[in-house]
N, C-alpha and C positions, 0 to 999 in steps of 0.2 A: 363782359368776358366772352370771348367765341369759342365756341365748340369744339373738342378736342377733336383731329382729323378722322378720327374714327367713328365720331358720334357724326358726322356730314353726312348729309343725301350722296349718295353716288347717280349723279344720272348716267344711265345705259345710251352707250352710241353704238349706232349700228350705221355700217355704211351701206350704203345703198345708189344704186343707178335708177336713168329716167332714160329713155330712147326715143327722142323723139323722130316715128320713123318718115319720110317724108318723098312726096313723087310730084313729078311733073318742075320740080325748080322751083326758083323764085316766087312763081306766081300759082305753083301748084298748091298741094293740099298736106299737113298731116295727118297723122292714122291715131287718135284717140279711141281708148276704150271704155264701158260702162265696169268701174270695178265693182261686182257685185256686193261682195261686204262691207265699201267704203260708201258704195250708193252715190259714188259720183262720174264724173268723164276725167280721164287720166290719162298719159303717155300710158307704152309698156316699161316696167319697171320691178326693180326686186332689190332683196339684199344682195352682197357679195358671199360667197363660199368660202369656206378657210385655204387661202393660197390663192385665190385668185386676182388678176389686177383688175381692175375697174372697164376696164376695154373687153376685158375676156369676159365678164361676166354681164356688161352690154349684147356684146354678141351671144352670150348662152339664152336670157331672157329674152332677147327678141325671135329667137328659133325655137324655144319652149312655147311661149305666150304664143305665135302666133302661126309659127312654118314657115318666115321670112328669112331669108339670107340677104341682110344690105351690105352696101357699100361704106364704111364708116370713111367719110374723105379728110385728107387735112384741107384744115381751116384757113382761108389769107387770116392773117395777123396772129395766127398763134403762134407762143414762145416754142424755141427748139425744145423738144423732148416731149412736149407735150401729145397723149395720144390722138390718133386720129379720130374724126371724128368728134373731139371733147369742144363741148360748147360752152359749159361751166358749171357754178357749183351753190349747192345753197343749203343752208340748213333748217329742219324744220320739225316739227315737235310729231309724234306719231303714238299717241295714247301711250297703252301698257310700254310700247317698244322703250319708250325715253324718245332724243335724240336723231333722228337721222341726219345724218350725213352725206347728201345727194350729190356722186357728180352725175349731169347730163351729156347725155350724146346726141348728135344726129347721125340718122343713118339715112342713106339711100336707097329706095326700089323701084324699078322696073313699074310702070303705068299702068301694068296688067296685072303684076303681081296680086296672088290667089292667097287669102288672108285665111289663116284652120285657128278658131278660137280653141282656146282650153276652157276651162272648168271655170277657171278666176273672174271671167266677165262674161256675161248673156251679149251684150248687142260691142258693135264694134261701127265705127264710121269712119270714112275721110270727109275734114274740113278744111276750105279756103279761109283767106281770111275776116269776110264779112261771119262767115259760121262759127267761125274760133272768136271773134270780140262777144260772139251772142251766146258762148257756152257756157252750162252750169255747172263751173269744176273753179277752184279755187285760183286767185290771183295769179299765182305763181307759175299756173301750167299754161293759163293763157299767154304770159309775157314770154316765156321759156318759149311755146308755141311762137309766136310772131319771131324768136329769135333764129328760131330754127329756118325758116320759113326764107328771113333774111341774109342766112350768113350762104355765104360766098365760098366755094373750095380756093385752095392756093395753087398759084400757078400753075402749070403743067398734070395738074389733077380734075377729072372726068368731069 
């Protein structure tokens, strides 16, 4: 006999973005951070706000977390509508929270660009790709990493 729907677990989704922020192109570097609580190397990242879309609270997080302004470009081969800069989406389990619900971005910055950590991580790095296969952060941020790394703006875009 199953459970009347009310006696069911509810697991908790929380949506949340990843930014993966990234300089020099192709063959440049991302901007991973040490999150201090989570004790590993991560993108910038957060939940979403009530009212916010997924693009806007990409850009709030990477201007909070860090004092960067990028570029979020559209992607070749992304469907119409889709924001810029969305690279894709994954879910993945986040203790107490339940659920997350991750879309990722890439964003763009300047080669110079001057990185202002906050509170949320002690050390902060850019990695090429030989430094991103060798980092100690979970599966996901590496491939997300390399994807970011590879994707291509669309036409007429920077």
């Amino acid at each position: 006999m199953r459970p009347h729907p009310t006696e069911q677990a509810v697991t908790r989704r929380a949506f949340s973005i990843a930014v993966y922020v990234r300089r020099g192109g192709p063959e440049g570097q991302v901007l991973v951070i040490h999150h201090r609580r989570l004790g590993t190397w991560l993108p910038i990242g957060g939940e979403l706000e009530q009212g916010e879309t997924p693009l806007e609270a990409a850009v709030r997080e990477l201007r909070e977390e860090t004092g960067l302004v990028g570029v979020f470009p559209a992607l070749a081969g992304a469907l119409d509508g889709v924001p810029a800069g969305y690279l894709g989406y994954e879910e993945h389990q986040a203790g107490s929270k339940g659920l997350h619900m991750n879309f990722v971005f890439v964003a763009d910055v300047a080669a110079d660009a001057e990185v202002v950590p906050n509170d949320e991580f002690g050390e902060w790095r850019w990695v090429g790709r030989a430094e991103l296969a060798a980092l100690a952060s979970p599966l996901n941020v590496r491939q997300f990493g390399f994807a970011a790394l590879a994707a291509q703006a669309a036409a007429g875009e920077p």
